[in-house]
MIBA-678616 format. One record per residue (C-alpha): residue number from 0; residue in three letters; x, y negated, z. Coordinates in pm, 1 decimal. Layout:
BAMAR  rose  roti        xx        yy        zz
BAMAR   NUM   ALA         X         Y         Z
...
***
This chain:
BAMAR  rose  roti        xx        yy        zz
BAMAR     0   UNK   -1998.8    2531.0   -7924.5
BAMAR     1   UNK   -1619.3    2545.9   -8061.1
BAMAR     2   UNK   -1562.9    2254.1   -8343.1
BAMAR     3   UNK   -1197.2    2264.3   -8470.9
BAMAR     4   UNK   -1070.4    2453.9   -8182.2
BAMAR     5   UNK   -1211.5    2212.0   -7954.7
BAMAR     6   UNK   -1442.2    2320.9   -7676.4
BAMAR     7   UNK   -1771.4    2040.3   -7691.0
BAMAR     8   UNK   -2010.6    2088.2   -7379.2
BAMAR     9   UNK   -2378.9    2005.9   -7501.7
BAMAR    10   UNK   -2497.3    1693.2   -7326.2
BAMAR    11   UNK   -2800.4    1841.2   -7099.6
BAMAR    12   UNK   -2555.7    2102.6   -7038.8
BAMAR    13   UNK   -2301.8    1807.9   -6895.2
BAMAR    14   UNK   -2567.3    1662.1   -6715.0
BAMAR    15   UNK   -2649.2    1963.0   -6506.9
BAMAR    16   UNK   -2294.5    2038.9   -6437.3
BAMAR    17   UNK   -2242.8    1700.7   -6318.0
BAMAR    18   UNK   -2572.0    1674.6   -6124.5
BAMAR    19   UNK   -2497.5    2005.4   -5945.8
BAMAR    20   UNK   -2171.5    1896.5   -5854.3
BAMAR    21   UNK   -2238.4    1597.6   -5708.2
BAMAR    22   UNK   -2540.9    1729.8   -5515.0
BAMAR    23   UNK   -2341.8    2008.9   -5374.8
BAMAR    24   UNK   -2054.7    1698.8   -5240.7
BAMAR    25   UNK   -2370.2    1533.1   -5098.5
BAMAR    26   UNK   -2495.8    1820.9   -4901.8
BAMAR    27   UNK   -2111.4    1931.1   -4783.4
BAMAR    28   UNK   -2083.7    1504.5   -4681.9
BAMAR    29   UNK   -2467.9    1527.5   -4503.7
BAMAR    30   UNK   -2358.3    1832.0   -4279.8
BAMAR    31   UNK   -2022.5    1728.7   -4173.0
BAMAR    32   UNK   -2231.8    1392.4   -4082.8
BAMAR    33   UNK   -2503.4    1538.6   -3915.7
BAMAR    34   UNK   -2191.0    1792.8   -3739.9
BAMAR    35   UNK   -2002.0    1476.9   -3636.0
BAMAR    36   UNK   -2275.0    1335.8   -3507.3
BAMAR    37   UNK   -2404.3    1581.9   -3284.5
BAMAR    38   UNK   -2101.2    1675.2   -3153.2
BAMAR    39   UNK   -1949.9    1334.8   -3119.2
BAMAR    40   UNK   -1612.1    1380.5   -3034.4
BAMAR    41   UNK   -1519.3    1029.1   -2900.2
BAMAR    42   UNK   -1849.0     942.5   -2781.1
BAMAR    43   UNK   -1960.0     677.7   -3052.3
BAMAR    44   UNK   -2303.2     799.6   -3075.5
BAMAR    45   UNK   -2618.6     840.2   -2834.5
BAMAR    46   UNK   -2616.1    1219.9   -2847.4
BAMAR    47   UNK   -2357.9    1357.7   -2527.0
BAMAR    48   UNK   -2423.4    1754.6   -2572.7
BAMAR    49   UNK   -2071.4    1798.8   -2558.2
BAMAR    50   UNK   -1735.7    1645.6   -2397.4
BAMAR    51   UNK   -1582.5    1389.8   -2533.9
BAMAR    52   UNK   -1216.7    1513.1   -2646.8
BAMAR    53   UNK   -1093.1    1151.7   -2613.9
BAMAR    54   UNK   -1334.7     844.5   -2465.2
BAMAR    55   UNK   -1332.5     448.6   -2575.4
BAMAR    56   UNK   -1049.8     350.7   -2351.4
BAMAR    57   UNK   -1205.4     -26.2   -2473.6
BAMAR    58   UNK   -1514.8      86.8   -2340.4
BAMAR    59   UNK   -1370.4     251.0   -2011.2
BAMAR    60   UNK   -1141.2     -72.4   -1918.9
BAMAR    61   UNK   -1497.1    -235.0   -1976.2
BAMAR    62   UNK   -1650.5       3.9   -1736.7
BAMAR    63   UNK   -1347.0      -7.2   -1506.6
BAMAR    64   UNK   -1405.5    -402.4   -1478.0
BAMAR    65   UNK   -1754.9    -357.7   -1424.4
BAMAR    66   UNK   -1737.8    -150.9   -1121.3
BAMAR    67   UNK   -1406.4    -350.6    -928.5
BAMAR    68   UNK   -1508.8    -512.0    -636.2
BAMAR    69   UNK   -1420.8    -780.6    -508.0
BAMAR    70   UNK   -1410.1    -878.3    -854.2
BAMAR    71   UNK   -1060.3   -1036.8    -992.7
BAMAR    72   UNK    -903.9   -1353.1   -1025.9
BAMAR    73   UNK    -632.4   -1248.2   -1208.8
BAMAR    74   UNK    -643.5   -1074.6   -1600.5
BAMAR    75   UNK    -339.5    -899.9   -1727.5
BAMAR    76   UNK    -402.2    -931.1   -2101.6
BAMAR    77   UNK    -220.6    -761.7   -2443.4
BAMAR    78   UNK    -150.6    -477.9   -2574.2
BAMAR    79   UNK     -30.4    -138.6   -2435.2
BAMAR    80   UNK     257.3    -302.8   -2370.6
BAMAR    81   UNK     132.0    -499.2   -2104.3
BAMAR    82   UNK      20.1    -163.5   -1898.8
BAMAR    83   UNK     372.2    -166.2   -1729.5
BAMAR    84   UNK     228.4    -467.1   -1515.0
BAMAR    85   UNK     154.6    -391.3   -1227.5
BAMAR    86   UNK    -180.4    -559.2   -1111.2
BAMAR    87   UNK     -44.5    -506.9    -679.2
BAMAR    88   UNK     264.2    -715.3    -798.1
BAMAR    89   UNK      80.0    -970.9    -928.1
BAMAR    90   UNK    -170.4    -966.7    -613.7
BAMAR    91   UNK     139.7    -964.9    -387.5
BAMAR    92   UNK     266.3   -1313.9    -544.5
BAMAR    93   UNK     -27.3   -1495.3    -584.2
BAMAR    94   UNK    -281.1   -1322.5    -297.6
BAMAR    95   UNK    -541.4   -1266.4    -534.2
BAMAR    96   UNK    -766.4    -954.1    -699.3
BAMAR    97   UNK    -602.7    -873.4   -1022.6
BAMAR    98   UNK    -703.8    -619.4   -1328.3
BAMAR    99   UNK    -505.4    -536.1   -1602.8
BAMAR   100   UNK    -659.2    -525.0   -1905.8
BAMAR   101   UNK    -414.0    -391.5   -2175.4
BAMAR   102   UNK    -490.5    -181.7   -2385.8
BAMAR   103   UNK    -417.3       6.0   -2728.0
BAMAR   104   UNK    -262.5    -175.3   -3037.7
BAMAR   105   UNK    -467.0    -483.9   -2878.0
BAMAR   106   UNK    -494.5    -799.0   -3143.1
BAMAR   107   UNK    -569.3   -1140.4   -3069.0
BAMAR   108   UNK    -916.9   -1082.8   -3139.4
BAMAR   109   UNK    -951.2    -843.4   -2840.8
BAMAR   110   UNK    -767.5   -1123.3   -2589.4
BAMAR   111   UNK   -1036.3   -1386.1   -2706.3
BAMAR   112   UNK   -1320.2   -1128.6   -2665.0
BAMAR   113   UNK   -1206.8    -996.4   -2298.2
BAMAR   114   UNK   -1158.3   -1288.5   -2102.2
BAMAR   115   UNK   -1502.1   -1379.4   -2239.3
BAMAR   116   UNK   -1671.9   -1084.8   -2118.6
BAMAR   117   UNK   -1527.2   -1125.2   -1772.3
BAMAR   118   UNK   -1658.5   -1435.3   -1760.5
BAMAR   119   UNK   -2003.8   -1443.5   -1932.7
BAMAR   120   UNK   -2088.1   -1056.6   -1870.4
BAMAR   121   UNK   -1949.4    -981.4   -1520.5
BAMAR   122   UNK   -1925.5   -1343.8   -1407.0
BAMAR   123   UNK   -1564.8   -1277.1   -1287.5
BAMAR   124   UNK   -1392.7   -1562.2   -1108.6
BAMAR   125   UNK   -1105.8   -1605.8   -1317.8
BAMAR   126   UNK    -884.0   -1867.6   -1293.9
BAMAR   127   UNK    -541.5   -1720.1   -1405.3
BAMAR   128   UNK    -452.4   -1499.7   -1703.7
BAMAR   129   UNK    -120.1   -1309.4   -1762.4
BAMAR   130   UNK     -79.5   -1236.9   -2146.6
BAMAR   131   UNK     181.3   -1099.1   -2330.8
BAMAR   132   UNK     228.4   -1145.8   -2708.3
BAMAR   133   UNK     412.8    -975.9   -3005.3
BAMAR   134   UNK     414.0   -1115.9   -3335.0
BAMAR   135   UNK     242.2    -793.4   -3458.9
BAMAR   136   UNK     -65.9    -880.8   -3256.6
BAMAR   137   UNK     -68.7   -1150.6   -3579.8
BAMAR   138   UNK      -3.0    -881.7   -3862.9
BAMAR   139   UNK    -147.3   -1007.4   -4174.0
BAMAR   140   UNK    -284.6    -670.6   -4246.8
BAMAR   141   UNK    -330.8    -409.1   -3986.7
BAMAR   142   UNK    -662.3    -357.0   -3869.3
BAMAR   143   UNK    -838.9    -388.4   -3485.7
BAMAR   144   UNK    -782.1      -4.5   -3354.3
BAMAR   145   UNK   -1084.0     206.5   -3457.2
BAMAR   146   UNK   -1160.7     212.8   -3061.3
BAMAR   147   UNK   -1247.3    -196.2   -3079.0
BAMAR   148   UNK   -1434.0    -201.7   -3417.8
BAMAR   149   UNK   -1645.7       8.7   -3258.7
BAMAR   150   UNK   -1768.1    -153.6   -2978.8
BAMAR   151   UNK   -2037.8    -400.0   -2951.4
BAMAR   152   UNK   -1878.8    -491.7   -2598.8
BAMAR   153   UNK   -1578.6    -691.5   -2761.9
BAMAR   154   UNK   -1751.2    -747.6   -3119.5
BAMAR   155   UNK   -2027.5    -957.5   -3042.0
BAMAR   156   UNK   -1783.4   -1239.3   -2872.0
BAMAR   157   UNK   -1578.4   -1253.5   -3201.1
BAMAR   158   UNK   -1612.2   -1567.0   -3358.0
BAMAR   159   UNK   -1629.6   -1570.8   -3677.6
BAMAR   160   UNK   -1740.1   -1272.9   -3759.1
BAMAR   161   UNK   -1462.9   -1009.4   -3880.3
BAMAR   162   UNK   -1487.0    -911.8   -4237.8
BAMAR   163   UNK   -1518.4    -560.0   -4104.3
BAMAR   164   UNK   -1871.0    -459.2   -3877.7
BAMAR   165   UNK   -1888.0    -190.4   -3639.4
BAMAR   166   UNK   -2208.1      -7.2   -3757.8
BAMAR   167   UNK   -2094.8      25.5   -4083.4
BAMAR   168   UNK   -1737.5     179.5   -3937.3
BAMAR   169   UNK   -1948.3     378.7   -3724.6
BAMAR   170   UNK   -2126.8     507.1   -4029.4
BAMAR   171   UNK   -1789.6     585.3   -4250.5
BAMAR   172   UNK   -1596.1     788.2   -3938.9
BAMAR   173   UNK   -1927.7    1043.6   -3918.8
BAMAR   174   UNK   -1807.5    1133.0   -4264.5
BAMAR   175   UNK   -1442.0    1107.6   -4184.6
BAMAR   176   UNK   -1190.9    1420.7   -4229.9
BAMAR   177   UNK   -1024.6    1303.6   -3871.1
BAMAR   178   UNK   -1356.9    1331.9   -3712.3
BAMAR   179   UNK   -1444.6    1656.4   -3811.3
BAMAR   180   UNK   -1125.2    1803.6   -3701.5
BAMAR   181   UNK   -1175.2    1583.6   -3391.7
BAMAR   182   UNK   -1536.9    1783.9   -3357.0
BAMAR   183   UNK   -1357.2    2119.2   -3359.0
BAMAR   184   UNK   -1136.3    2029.9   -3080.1
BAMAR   185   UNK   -1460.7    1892.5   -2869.3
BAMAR   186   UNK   -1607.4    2236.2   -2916.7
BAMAR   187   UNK   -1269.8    2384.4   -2804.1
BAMAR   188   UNK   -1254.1    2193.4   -2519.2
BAMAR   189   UNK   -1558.4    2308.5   -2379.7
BAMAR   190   UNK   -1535.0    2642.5   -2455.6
BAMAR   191   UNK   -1255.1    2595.9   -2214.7
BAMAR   192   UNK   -1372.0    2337.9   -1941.5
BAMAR   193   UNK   -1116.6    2092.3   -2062.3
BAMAR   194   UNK   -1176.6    1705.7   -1995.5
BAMAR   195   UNK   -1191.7    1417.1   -2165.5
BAMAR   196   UNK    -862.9    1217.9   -2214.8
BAMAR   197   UNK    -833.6     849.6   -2146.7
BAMAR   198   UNK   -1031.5     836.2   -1841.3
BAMAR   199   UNK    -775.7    1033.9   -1629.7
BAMAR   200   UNK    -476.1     889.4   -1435.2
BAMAR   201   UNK    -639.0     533.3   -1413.5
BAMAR   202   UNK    -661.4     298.3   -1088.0
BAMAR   203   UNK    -985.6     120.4   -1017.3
BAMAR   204   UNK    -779.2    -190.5   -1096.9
BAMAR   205   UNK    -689.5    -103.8   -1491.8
BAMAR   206   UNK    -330.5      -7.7   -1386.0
BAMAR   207   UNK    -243.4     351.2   -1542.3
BAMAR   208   UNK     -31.6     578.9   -1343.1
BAMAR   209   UNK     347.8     571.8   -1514.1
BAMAR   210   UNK     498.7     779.9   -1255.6
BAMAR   211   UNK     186.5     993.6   -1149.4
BAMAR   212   UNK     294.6    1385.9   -1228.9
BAMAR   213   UNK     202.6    1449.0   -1524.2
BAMAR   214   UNK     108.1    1119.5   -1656.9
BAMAR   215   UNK     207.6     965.2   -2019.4
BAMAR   216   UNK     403.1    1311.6   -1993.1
BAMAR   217   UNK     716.0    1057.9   -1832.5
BAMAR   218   UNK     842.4    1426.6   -1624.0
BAMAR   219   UNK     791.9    1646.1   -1977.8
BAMAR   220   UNK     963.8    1397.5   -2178.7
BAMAR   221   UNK    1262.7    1328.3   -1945.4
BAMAR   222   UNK    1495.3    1593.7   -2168.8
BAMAR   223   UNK    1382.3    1454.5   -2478.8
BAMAR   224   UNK    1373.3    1061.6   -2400.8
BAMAR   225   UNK    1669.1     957.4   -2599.7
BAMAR   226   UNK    1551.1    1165.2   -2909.6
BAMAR   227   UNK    1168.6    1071.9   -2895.1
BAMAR   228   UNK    1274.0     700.6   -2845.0
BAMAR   229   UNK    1517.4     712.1   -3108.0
BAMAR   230   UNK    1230.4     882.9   -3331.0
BAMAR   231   UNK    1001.1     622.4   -3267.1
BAMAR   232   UNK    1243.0     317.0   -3363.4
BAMAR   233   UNK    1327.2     477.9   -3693.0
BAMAR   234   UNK     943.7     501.0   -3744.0
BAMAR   235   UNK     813.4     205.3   -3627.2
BAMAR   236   UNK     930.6     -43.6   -3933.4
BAMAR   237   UNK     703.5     161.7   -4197.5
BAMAR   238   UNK     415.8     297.0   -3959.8
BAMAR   239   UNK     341.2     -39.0   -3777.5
BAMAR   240   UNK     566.9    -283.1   -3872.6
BAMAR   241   UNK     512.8    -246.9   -4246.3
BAMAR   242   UNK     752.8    -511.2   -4400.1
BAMAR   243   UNK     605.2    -510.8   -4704.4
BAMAR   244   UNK     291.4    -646.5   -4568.1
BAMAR   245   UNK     364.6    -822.6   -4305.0
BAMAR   246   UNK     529.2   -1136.4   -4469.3
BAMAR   247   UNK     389.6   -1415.1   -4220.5
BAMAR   248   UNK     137.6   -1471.3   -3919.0
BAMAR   249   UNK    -230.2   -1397.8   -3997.8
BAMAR   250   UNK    -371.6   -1786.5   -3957.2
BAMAR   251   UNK    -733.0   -1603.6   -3869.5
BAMAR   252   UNK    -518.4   -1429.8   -3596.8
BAMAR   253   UNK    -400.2   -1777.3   -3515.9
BAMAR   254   UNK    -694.2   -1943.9   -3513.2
BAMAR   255   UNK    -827.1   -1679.6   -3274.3
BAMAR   256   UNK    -564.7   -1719.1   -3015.8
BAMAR   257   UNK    -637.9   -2130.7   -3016.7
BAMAR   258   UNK    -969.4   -2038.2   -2974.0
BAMAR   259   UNK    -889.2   -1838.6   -2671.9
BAMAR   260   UNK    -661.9   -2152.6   -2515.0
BAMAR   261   UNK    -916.5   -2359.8   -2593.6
BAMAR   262   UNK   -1182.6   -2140.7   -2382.0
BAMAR   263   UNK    -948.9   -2107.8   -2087.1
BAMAR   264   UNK    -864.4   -2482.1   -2063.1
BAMAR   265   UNK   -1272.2   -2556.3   -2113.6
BAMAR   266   UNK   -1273.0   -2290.5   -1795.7
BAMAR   267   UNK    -973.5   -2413.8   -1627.4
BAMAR   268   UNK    -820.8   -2051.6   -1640.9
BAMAR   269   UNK    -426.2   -2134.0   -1629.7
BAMAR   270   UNK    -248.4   -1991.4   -1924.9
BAMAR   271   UNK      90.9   -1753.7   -1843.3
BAMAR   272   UNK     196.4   -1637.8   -2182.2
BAMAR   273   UNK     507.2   -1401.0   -2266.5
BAMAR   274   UNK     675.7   -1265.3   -2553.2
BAMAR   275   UNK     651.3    -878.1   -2543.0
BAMAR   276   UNK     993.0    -684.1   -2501.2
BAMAR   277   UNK    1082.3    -430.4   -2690.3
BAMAR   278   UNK    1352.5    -184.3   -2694.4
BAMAR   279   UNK    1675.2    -370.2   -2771.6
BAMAR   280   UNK    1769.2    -129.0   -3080.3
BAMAR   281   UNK    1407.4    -141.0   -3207.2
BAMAR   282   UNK    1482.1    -545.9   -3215.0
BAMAR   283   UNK    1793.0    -516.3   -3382.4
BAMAR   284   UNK    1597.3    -197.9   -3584.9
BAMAR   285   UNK    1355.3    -517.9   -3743.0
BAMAR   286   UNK    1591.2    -778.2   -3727.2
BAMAR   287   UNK    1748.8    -543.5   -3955.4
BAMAR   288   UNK    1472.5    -542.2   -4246.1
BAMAR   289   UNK    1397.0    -933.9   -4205.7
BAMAR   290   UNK    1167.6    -907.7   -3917.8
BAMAR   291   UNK    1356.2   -1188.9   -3707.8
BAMAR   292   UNK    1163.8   -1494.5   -3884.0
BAMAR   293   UNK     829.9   -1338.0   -3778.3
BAMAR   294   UNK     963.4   -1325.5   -3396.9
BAMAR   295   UNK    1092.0   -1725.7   -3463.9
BAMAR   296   UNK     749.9   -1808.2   -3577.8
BAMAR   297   UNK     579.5   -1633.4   -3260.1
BAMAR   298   UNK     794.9   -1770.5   -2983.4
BAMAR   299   UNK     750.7   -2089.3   -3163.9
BAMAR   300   UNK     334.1   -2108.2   -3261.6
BAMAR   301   UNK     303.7   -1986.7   -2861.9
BAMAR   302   UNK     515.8   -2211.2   -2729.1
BAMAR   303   UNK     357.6   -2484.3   -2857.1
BAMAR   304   UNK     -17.0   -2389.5   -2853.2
BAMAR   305   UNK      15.0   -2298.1   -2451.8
BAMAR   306   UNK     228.0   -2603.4   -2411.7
BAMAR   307   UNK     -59.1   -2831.3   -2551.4
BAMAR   308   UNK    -302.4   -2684.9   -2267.2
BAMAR   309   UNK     -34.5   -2719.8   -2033.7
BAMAR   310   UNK       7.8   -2309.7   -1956.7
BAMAR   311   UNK     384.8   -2173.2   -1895.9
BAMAR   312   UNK     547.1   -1956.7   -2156.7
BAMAR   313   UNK     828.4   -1783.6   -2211.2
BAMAR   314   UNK    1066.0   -1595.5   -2434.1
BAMAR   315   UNK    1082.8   -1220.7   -2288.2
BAMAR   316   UNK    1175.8   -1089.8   -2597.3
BAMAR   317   UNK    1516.0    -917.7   -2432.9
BAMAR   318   UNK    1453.7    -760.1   -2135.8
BAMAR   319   UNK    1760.8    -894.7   -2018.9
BAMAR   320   UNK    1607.7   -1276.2   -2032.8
BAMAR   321   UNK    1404.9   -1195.5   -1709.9
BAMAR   322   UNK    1659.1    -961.5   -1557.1
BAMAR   323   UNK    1533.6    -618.0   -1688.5
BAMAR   324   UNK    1733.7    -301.3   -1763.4
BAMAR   325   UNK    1744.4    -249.1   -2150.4
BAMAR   326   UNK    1691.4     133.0   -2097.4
BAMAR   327   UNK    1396.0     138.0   -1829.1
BAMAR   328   UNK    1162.5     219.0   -2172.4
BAMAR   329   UNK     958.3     546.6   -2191.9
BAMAR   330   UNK     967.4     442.1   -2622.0
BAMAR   331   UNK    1074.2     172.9   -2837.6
BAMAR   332   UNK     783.5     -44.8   -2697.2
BAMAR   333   UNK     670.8      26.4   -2374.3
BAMAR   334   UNK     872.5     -54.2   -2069.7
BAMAR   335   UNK     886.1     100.3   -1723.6
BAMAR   336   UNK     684.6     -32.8   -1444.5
BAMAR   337   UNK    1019.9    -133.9   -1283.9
BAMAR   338   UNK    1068.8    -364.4   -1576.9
BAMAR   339   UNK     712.8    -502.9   -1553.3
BAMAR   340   UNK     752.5    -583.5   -1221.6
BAMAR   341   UNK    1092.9    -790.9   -1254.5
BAMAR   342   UNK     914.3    -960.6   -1588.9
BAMAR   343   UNK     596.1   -1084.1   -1399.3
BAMAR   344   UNK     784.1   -1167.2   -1098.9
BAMAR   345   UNK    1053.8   -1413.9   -1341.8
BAMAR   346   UNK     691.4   -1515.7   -1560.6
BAMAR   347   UNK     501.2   -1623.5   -1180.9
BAMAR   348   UNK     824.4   -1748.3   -1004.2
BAMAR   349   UNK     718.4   -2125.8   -1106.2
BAMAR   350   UNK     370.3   -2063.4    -963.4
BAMAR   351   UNK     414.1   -2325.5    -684.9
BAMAR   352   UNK      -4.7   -2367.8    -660.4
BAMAR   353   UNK    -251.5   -2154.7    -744.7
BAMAR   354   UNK    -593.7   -2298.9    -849.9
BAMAR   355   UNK    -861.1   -2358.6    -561.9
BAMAR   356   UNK    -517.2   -2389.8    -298.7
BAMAR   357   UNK    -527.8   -2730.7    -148.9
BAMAR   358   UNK     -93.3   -2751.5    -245.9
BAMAR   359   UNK      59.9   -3010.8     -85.5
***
């Protein structure tokens, strides 16, 4: 009906559009669940009718740990970073089993949880743990990767609870945009007898193969290293950094890393904390946009907290500080495993006992 030139939609008329709207979004949301679901692309779900086009690597390290026998001693603990340890390196200084347990955009949270689940779940005896730290494993605002928040394996330790719960992040992926596209590229990969990533490449011992042919793509990226590393420290600040955000250290972070301390001294684990390196132009890079307080106030919190349990800790910030080249980096944040092995060797070289030695 037209009044004054204006176009007026009767009300039941309204209603129905509105209903049939909506009702068509729910039926387009209920299939691309029910899609997601049955082809479950990263293997979140029971049903397994199809490959998964990239697997838990939370859950895998879990499954690697599980099946390493003799079981360790030794934990190598952090983020991706801390993959360029090598766990032979560490058994070659101290004489005992080692895993490495890095893994992707690892927080606090994660540390606490896996040194917990070697203990209680595997019964792992533990009495040394290598960890390295980077103030962004304290970001006020960036979230546990999607990988952890979905597993009960490291969730169930966390204490308290995270404002975020893994059932209910399992429910809003099945409905995600990612996932569907993520679906796709499961069905493509079986149509052509491709396998799953994350579970390739990989040592019985956590330790991923750096120099392997083929792996990380170190021989494909050789031409392009200084551009790709160059990319990566102009994107780093905004993607993962975010300045605006990240204004101090997350005290729940905080409080989860005394909480870990506190469980390794109760266990008499020793403590050998590090400050992560990083590229020395990505440093500058954030130093650049105010990011050089945030580093003060890591080394420092650290220090102190693994001083008060009597662990060792140091400042590895510059990989010159334990002897490293500045340019053995495959990107702006993860070093070479000729760098790891010079760091751990400096980080170790005051291990003069080892727990359970009888040292004179």
């Amino acid at each position: 009906m037209m009044r004054s030139g204006i176009l007026h939609i009767e009300k039941p008329a309204a209603i129905a559009f509105w209903g049939t709207l909506l009702g068509s979004c729910a039926i387009v949301v209920a299939i691309v669940a029910v899609f997601n679901f049955i082809v479950n692309p990263y293997g979140l779900y029971p049903t397994n009718f199809l490959p998964k086009i990239s697997s838990s690597i939370f859950d895998y390290k879990v499954k690697l740990l599980s099946e390493f026998d003799p079981p360790p001693e030794v934990l190598i603990l952090g983020s991706s970073r801390a993959l360029c340890i090598d766990p032979d390196v560490v058994e070659e200084i101290t004489g005992r089993r080692c895993f490495n347990w890095a893994l992707w955009d690892s927080k606090i949270e994660i540390v606490y949880a896996s040194v917990r689940i070697a203990l209680e779940e595997f019964h792992d005896p533990i009495d040394l743990v290598i960890v390295g730290v980077e103030p962004e494993m304290f970001h006020l605002t960036n979230q546990l990767h999607a990988q952890a928040r979905t597993s009960t394996a490291y969730t169930k330790y966390f204490e308290p609870k995270p404002f975020y719960k893994p059932i209910v992040d399992k429910v809003l992926r099945t409905i995600s945009y990612g996932q569907l596209i993520s679906s796709l590229r499961s069905i493509r990969h079986a149509m052509r007898g491709m396998v799953s990533t994350n579970e390739s490449n990989w040592r019985d011992d956590g330790f991923r193969m750096f120099q392997e042919e083929g792996a990380w793509g170190i021989n494909e990226m050789e031409a392009n290293l200084d551009k790709m590393i160059e990319a990566g420290i102009n994107s780093y600040p905004e993607v993962v950094w975010k300045p605006d955000e990240f204004t101090d250290l997350s005290e729940f972070r905080k409080q989860y890393w005394n909480m870990f301390l506190d469980y390794c001294e109760e266990h008499q684990i020793q403590v050998y904390a590090f400050l992560q390196p990083v590229h020395p132009a990505l440093l500058d890079k954030l130093y650049e946009i105010g990011g050089e307080p945030l580093f003060e106030k890591t080394d420092e919190f650290v220090r102190d907290s693994v001083n008060r349990i009597h662990g060792v800790y140091r400042d590895y910030r510059n990989p010159e500080s334990f002897g490293g080249d500045p340019t053995a980096f495959y990107d702006e944040v993860h070093m070479l495993p000729s760098n790891g092995a010079l760091l751990v060797r400096d980080l170790l070289s005051g291990l003069d006992s080892y727990p359970g030695d009888n040292a004179e």
